[in-house]
N, C-alpha and C positions, 0 to 999 in steps of 0.2 A: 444176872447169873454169870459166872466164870467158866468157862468153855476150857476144858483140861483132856488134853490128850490122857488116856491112860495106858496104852500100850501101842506097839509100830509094829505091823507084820511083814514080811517078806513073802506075797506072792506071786509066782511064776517072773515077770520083767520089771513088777513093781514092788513101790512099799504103798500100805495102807496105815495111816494114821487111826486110831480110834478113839472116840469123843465121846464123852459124857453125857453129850446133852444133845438136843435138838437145836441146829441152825440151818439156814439155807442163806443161799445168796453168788457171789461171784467171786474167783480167785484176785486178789489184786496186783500179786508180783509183789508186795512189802512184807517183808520179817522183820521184826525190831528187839528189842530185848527189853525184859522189866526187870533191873537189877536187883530191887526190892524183893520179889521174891522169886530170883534165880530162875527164870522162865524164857525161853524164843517163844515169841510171838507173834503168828500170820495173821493178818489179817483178811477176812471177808466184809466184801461190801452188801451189806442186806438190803439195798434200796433207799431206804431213809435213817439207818446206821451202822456203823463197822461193828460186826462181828471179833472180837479176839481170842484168837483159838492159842492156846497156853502147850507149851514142852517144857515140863517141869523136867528137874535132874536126872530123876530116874527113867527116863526115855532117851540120853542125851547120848549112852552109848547106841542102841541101834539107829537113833538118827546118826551120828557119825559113820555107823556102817553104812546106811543109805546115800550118806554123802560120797564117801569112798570108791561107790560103786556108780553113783552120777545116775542112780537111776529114775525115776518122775515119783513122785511123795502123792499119794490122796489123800482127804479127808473121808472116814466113812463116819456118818452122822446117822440119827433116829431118820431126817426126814430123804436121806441118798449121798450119793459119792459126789466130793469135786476134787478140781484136782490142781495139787498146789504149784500153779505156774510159777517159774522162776527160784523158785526154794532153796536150788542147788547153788546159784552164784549169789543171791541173798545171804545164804549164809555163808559163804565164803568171808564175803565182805564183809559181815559183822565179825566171822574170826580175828581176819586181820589186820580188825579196826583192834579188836580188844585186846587180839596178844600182848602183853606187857606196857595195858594204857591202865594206870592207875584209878584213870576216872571212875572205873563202875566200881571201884573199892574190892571186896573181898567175891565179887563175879568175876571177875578176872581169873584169878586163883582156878577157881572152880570149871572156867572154859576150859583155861589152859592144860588142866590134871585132863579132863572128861574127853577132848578133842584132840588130845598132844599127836595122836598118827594123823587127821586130816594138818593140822599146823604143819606140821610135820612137810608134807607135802607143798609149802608155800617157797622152801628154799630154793 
């Protein structure tokens, strides 16, 4: 099963991620990206396999706000909350690895437009 955030709230000091589906397990500190289908991706470690929790496009502006704001990201899932360590410089790093790296093809494009005020920030 695919693990897809479907919306990101802002409450009181934090953001809450919202998940589709039932997972449990541990924050790992890794974001990576699936260019294929335009998605950051955290990972959780479930014990005997990684969990990948998916930020499809349409999340990509309030993750940016959350970025912006440096505040801590959770997951809220069917089975509880964890909470996504590291997320903030994780994705930094993926920003600006991607800014203007042809490699992920037309994700590039797509960071660049959705993220350009956190980029922005990198001058």
């Amino acid at each position: 099963m695919q693990n897809i955030v479907t919306e990101i709230k802002h409450l009181e000091e934090k953001w809450v991620a919202q998940l589709d589906g039932a997972i449990s397990g541990e924050a790992t500190g890794t974001l990576l990206t699936d260019s294929d289908r335009e998605t950051f991706v955290y990972l959780i470690d479930g014990g005997d396999q990684y969990e990948y929790v998916h930020f499809p496009k349409e999340t990509w502006s309030t993750l940016q706000e959350a970025y912006l704001q440096s505040s801590p990201m959770y997951l809220q899932t069917a089975e509880g909350v964890i909470e996504l360590l590291d997320w903030h410089n994780q994705l930094e790093m993926l920003l600006m690895n991607i800014e203007g790296n042809g490699n992920y093809g037309t994700f590039t494009e797509a960071v660049e437009q959705s993220f350009a005020s956190a980029i922005a920030t990198f001058a």
